[in-house]
PDB file of N, CA, C, O and CB in Angstrom:
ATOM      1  N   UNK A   1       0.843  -1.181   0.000  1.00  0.00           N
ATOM      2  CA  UNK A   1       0.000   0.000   0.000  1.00  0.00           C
ATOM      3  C   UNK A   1       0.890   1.247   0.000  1.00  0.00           C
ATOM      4  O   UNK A   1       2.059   1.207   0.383  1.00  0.00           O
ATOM      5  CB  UNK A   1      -0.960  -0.003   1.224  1.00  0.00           C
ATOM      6  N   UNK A   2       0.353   2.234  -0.397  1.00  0.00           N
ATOM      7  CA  UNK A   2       0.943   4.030  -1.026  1.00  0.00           C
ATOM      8  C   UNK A   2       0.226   4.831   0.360  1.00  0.00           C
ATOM      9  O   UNK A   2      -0.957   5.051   0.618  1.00  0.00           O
ATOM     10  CB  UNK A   2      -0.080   4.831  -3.158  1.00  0.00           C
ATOM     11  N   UNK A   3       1.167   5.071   0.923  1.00  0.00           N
ATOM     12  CA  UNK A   3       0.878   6.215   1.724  1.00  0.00           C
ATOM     13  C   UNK A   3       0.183   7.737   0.500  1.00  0.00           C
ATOM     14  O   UNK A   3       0.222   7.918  -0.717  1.00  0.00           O
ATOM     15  CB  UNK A   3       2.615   6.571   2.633  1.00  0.00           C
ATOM     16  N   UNK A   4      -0.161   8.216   1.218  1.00  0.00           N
ATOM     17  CA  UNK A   4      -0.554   9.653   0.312  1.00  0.00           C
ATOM     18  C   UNK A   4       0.915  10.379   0.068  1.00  0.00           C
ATOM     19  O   UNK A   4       1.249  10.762  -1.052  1.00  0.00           O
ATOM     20  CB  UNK A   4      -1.751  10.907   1.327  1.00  0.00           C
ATOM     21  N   UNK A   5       1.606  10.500   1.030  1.00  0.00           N
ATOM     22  CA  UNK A   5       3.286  11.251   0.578  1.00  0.00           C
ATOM     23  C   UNK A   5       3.801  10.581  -0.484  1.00  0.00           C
ATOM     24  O   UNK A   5       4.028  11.160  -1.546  1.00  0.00           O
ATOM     25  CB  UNK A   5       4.603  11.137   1.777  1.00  0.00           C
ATOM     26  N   UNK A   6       4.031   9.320  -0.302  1.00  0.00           N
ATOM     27  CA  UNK A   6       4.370   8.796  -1.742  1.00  0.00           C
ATOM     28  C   UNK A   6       3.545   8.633  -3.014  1.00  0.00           C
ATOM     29  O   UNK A   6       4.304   8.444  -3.964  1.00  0.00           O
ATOM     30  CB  UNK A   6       4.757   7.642  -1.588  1.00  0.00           C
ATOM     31  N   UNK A   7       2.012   8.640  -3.440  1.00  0.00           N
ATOM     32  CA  UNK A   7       1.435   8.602  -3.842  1.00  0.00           C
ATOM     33  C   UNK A   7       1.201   9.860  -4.562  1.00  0.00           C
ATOM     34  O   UNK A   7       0.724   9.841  -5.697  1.00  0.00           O
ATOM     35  CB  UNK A   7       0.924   8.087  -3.251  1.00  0.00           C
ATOM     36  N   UNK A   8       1.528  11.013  -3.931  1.00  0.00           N
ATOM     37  CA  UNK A   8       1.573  12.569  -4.515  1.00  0.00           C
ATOM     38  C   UNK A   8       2.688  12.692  -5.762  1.00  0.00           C
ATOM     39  O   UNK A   8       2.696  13.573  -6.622  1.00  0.00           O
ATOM     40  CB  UNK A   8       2.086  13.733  -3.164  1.00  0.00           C
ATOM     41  N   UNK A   9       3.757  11.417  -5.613  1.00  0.00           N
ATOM     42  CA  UNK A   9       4.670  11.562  -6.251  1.00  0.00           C
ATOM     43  C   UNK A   9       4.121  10.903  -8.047  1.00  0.00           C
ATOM     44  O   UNK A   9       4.383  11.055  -9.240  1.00  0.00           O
ATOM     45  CB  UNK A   9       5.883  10.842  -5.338  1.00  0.00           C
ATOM     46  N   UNK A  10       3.539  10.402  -7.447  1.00  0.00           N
ATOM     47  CA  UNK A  10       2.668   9.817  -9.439  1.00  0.00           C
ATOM     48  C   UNK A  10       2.150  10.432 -10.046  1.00  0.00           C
ATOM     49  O   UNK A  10       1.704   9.971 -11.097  1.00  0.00           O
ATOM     50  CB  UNK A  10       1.533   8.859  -9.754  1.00  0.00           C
ATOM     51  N   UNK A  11       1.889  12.094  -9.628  1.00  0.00           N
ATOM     52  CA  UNK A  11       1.612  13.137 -10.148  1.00  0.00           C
ATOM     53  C   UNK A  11       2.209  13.707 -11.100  1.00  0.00           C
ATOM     54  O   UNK A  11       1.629  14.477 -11.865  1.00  0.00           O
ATOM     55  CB  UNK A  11       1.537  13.755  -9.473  1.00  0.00           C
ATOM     56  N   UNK A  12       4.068  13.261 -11.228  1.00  0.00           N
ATOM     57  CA  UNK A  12       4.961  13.858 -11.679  1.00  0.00           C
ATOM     58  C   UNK A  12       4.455  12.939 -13.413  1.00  0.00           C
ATOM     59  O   UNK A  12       4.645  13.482 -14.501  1.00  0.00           O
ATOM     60  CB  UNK A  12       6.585  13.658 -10.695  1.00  0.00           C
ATOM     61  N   UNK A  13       3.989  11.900 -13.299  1.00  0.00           N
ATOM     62  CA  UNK A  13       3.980  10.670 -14.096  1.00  0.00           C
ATOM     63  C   UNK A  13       2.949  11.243 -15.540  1.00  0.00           C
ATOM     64  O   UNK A  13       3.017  10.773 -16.676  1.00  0.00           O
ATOM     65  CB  UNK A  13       3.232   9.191 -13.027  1.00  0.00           C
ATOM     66  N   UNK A  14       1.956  12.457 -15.041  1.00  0.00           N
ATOM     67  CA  UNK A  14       0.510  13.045 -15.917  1.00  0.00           C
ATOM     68  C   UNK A  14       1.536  13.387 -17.307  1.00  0.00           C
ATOM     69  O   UNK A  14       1.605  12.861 -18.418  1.00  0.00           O
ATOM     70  CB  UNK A  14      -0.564  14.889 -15.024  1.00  0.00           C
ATOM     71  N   UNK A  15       2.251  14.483 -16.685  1.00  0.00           N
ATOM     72  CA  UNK A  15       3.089  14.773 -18.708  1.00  0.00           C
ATOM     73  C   UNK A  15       3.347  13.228 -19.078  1.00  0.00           C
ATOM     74  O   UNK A  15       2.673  12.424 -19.721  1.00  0.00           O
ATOM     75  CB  UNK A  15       5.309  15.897 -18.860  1.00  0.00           C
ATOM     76  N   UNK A  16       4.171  13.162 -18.641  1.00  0.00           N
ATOM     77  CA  UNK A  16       5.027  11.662 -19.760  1.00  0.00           C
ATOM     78  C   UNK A  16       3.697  10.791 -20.070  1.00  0.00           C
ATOM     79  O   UNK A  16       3.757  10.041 -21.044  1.00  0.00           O
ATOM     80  CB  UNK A  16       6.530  10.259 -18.630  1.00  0.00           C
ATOM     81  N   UNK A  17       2.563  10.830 -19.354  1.00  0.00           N
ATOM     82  CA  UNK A  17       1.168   9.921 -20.425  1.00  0.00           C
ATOM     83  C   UNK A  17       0.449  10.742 -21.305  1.00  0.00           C
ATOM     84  O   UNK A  17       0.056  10.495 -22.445  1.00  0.00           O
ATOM     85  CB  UNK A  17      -0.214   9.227 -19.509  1.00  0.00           C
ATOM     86  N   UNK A  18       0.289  12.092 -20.391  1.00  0.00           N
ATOM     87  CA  UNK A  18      -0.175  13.068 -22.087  1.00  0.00           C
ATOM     88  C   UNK A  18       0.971  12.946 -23.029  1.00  0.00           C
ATOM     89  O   UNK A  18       0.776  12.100 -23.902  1.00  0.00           O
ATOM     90  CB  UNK A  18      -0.401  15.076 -21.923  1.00  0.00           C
ATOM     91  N   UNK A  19       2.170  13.593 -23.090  1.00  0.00           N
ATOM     92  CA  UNK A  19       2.724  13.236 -24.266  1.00  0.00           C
ATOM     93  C   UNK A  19       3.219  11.825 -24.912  1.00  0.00           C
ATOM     94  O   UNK A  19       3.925  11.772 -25.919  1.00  0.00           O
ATOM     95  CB  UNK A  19       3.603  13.926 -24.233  1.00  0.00           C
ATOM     96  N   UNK A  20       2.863  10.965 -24.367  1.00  0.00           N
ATOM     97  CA  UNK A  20       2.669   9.659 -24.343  1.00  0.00           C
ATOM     98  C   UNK A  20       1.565   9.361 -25.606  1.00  0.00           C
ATOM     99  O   UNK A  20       1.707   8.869 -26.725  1.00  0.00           O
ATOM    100  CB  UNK A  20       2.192   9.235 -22.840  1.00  0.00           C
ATOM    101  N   UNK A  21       0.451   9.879 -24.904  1.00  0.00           N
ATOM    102  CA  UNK A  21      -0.624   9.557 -26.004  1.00  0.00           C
ATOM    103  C   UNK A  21      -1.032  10.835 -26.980  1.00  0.00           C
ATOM    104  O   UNK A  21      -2.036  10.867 -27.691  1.00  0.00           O
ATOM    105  CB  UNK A  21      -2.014   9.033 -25.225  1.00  0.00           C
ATOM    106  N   UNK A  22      -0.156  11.752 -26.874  1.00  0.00           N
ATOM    107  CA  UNK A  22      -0.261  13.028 -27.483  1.00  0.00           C
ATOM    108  C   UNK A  22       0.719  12.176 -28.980  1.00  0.00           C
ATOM    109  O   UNK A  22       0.569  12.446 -30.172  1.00  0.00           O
ATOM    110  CB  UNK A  22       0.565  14.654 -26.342  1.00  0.00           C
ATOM    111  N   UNK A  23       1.644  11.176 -28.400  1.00  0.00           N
ATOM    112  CA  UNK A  23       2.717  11.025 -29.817  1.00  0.00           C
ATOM    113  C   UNK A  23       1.947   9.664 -30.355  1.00  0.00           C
ATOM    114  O   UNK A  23       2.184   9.437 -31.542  1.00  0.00           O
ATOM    115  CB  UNK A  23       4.821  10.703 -29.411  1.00  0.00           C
ATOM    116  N   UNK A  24       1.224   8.883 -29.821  1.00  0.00           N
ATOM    117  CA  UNK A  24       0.081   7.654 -29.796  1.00  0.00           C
ATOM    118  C   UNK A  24      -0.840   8.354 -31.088  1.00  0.00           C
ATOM    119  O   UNK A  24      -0.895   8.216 -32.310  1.00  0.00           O
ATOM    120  CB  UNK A  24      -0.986   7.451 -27.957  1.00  0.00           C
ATOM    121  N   UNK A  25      -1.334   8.956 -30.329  1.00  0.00           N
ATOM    122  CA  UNK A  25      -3.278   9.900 -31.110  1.00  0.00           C
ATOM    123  C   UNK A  25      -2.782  10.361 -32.438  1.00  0.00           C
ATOM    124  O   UNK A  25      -3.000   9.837 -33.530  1.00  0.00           O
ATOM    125  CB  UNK A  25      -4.129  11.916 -30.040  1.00  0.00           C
ATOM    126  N   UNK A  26      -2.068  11.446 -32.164  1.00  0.00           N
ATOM    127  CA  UNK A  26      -1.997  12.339 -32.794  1.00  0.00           C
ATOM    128  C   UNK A  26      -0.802  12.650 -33.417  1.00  0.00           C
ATOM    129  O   UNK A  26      -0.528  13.731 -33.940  1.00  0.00           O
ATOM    130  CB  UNK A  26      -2.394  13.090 -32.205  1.00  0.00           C
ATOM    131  N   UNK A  27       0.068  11.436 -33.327  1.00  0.00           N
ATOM    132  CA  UNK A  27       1.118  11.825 -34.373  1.00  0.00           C
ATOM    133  C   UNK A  27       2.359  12.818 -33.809  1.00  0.00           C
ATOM    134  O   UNK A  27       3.405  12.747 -34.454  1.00  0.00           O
ATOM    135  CB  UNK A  27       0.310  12.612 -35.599  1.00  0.00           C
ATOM    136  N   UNK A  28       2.338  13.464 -33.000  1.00  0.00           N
ATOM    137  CA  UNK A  28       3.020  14.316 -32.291  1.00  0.00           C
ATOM    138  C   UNK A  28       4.439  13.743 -32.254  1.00  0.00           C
ATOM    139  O   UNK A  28       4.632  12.604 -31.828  1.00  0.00           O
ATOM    140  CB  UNK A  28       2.386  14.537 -30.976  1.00  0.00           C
ATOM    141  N   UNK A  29       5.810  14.814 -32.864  1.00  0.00           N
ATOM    142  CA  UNK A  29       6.928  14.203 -32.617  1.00  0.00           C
ATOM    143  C   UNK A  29       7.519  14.341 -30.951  1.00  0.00           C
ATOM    144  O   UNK A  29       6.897  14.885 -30.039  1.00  0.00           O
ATOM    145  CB  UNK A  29       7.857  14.781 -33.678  1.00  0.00           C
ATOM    146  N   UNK A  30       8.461  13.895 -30.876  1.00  0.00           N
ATOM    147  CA  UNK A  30       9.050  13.517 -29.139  1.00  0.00           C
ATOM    148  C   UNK A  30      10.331  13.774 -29.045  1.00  0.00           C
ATOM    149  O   UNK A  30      10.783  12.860 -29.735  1.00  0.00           O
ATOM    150  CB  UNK A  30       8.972  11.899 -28.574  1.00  0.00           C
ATOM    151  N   UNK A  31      11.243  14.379 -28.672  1.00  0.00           N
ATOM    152  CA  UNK A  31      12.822  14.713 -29.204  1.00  0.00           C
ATOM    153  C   UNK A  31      13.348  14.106 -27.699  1.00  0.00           C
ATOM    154  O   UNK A  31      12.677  13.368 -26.978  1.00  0.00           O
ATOM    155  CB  UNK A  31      13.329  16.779 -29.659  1.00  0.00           C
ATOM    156  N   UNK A  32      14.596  14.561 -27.438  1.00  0.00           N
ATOM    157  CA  UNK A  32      15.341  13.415 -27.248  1.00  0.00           C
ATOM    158  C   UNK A  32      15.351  14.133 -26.089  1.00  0.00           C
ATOM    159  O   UNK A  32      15.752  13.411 -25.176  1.00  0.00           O
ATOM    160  CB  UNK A  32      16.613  12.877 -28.085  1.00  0.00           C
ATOM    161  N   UNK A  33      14.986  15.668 -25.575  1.00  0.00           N
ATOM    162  CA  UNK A  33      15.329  16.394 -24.926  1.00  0.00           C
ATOM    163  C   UNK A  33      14.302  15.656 -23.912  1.00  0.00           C
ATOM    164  O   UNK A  33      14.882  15.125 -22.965  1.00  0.00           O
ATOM    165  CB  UNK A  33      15.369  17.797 -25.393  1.00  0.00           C
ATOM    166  N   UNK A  34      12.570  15.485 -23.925  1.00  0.00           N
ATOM    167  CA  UNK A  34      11.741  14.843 -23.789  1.00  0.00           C
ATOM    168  C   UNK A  34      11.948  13.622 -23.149  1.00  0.00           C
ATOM    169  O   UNK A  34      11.230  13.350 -22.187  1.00  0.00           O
ATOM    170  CB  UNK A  34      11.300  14.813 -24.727  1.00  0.00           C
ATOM    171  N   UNK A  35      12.916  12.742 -23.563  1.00  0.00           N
ATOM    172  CA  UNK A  35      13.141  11.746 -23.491  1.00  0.00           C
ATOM    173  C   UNK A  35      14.030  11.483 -22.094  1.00  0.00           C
ATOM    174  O   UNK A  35      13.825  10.589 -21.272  1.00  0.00           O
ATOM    175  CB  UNK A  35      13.589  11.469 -24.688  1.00  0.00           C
ATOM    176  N   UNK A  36      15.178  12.613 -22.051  1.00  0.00           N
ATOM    177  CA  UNK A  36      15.848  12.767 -21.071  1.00  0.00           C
ATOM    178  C   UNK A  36      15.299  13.212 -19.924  1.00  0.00           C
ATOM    179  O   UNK A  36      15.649  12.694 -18.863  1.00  0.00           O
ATOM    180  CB  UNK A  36      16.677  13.375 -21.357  1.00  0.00           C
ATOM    181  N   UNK A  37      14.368  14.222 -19.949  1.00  0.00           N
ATOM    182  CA  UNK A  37      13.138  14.531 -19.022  1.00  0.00           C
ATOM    183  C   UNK A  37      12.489  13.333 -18.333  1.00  0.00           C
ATOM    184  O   UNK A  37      12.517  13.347 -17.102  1.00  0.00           O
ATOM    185  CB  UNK A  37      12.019  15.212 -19.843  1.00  0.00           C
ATOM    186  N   UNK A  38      12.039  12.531 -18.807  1.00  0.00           N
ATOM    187  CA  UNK A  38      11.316  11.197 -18.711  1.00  0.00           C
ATOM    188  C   UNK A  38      12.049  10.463 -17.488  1.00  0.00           C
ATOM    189  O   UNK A  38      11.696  10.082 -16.372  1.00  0.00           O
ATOM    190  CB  UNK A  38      11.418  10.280 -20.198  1.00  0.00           C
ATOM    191  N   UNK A  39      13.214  10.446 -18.214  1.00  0.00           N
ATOM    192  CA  UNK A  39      13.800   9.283 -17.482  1.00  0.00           C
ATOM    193  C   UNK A  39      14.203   9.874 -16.057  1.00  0.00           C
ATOM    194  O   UNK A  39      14.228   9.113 -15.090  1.00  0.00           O
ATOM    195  CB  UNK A  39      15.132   8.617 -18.311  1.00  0.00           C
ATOM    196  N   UNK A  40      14.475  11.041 -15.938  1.00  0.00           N
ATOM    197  CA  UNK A  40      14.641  11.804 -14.999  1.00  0.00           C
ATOM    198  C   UNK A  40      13.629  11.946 -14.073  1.00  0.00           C
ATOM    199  O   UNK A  40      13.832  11.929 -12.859  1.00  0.00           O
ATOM    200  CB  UNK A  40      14.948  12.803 -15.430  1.00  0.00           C
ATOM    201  N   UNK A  41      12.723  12.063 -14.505  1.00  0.00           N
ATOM    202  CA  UNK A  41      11.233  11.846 -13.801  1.00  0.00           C
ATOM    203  C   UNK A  41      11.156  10.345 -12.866  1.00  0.00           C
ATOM    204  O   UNK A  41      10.887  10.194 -11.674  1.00  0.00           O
ATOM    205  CB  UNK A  41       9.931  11.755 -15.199  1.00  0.00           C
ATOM    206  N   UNK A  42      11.486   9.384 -13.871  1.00  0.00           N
ATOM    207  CA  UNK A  42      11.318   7.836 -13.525  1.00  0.00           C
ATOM    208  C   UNK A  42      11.906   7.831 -12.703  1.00  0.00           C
ATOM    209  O   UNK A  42      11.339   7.522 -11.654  1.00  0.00           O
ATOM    210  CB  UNK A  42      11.645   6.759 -14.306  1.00  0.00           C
ATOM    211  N   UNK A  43      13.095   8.097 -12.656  1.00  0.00           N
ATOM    212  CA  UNK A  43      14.531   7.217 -11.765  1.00  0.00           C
ATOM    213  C   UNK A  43      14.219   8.414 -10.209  1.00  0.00           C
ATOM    214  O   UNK A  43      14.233   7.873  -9.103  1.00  0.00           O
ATOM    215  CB  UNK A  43      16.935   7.535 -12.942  1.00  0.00           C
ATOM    216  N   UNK A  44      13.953  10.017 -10.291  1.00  0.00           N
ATOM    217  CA  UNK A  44      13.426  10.310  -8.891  1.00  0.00           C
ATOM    218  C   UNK A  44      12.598   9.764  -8.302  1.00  0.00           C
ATOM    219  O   UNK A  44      12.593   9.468  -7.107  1.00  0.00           O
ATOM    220  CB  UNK A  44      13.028  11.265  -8.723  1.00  0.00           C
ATOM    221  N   UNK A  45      11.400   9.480  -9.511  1.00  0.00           N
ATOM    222  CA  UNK A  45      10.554   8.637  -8.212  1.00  0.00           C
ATOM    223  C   UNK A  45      10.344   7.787  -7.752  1.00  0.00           C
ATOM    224  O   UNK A  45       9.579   7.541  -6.820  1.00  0.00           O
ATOM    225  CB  UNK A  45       9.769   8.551  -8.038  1.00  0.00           C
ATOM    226  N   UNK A  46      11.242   6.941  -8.548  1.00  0.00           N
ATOM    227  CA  UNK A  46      11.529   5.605  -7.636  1.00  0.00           C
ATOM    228  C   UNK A  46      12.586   5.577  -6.599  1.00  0.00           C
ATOM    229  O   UNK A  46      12.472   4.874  -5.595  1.00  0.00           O
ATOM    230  CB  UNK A  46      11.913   4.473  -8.496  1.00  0.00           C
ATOM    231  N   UNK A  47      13.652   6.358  -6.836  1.00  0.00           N
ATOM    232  CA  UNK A  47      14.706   6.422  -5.896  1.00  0.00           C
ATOM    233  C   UNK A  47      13.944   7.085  -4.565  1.00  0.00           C
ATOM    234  O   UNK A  47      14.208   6.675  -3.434  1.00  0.00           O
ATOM    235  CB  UNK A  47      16.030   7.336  -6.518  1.00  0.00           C
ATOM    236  N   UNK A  48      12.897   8.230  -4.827  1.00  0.00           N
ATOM    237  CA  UNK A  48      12.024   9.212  -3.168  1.00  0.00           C
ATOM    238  C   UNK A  48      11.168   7.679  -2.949  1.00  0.00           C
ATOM    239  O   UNK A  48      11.184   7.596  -1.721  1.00  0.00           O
ATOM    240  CB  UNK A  48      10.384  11.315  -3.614  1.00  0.00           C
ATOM    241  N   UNK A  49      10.512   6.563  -3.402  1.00  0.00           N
ATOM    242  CA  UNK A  49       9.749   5.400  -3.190  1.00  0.00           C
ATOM    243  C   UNK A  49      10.577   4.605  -2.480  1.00  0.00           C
ATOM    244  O   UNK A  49      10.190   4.061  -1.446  1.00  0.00           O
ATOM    245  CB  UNK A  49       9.251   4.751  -4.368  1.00  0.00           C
ATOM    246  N   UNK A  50      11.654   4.471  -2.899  1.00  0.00           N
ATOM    247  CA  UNK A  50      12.569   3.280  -2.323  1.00  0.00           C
ATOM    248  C   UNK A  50      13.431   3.996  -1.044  1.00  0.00           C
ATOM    249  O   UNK A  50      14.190   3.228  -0.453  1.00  0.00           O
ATOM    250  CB  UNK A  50      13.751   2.609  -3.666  1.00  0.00           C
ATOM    251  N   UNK A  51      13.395   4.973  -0.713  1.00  0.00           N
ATOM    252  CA  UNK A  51      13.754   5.443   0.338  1.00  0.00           C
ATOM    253  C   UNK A  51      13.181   5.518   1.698  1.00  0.00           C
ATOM    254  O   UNK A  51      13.701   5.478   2.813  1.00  0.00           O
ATOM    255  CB  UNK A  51      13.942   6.305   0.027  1.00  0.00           C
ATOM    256  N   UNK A  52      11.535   5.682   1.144  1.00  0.00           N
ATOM    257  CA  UNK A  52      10.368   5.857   1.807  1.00  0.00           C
ATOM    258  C   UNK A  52       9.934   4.749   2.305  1.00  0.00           C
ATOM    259  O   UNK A  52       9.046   4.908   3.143  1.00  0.00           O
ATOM    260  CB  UNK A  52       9.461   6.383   1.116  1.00  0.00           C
ATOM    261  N   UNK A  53      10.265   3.595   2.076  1.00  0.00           N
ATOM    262  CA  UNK A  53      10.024   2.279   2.553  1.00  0.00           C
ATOM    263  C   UNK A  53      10.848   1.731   3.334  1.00  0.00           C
ATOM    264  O   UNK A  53      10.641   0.590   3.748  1.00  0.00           O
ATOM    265  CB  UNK A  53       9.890   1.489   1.693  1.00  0.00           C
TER     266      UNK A  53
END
């Protein structure tokens, strides 16, 4: 189970599925800059998750 403190953190997760399905739908390109963003996103919030436990 997700406490709410950690759970606030899947918030960060909303861009990377809009532009997710923004490049899905609609064709939308994704550059690399994007990409690096992403992963940056991923790897904090698992590293603030795995701390928190």
């Amino acid at each position: 189970m997700v406490d709410a403190s950690s759970g606030g953190l899947f918030f960060f997760f909303q861009p990377l599925a809009g532009t997710f399905l923004g490049w899905l739908i609609l064709g939308e390109i994704v550059g690399t800059s994007f990409w690096l963003g992403a992963a940056l996103i991923v790897i904090s919030v698992f590293m603030v998750l795995r701390d928190s436990q």
